[in-house]
LOBAMAR-520225 format. One line per field, with one value per residue (C-alpha): x, y, z. Coordinates in nm, 3 decimals. Last residue first. Layout:
! LOBAMAR-520225
x = [X|...]
y = [Y|...]
z = [Z|...]
END
This chain:
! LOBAMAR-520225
x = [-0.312|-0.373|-0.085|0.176|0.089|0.127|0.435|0.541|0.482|0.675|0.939|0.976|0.957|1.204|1.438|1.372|1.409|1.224|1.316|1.482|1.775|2.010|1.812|1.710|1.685|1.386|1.265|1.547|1.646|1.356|1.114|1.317|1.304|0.940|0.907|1.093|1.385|1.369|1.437|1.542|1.934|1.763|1.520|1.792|2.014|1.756|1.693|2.120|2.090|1.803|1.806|1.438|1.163|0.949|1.069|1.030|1.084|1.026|0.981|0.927|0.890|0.563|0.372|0.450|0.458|0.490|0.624|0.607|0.738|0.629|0.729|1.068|1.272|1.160|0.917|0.588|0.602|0.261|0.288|0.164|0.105|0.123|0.000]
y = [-0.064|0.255|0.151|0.076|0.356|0.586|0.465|0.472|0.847|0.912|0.721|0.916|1.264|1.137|1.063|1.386|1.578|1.659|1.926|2.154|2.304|2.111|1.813|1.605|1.196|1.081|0.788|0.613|0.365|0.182|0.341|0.186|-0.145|-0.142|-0.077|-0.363|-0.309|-0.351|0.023|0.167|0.242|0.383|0.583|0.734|0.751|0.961|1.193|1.265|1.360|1.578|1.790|1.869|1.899|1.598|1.285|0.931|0.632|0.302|0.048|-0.065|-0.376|-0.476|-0.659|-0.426|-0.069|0.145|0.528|0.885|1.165|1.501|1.865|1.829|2.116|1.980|2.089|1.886|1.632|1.555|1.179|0.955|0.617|0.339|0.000]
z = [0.904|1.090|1.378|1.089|0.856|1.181|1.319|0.951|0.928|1.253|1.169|0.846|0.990|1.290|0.919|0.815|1.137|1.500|1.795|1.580|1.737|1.479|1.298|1.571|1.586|1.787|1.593|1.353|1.403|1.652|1.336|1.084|1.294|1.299|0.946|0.873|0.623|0.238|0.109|0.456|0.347|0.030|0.125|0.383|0.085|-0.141|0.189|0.212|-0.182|-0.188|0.110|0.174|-0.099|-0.183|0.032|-0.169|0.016|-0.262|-0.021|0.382|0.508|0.751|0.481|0.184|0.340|0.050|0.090|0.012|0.260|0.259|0.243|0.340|0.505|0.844|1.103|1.015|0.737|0.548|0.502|0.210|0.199|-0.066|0.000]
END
């Protein structure tokens, strides 16, 4: 299924994914800085969602209090709990 996440916070816009039975594919951020959020898509492409989240939940970008990849732990917290 593909979902789509409204970031709050960051330099991204949003953050398109597929959850296919638990593993995540095909990250897509719109906006943000392009080559660091391709490799994060990458790095996840394939991994649980739940062990994405574990990674990477909670990480800061300077004095903000959320980033990218919180952005994308957040939005798979969500897909995962909404089903």
């Amino acid at each position: 299924m593909v979902y789509k996440y409204s970031t709050r916070g960051t330099c991204s816009r949003s953050i398109e994914f597929e959850l296919d039975g638990g593993v995540v594919r095909n990250v897509r951020f719109e906006g943000g800085c392009n080559g660091n959020l391709k490799g994060i898509g990458a790095i996840v492409d394939g991994m649980k969602a739940e062990d994405v989240i574990a990674r990477l939940e909670g990480i800061r970008c300077g004095f903000k209090s959320t980033s990218c990849p919180d952005q994308l732990a957040q939005a798979l917290r969500k897909a995962v709990e909404n089903g």
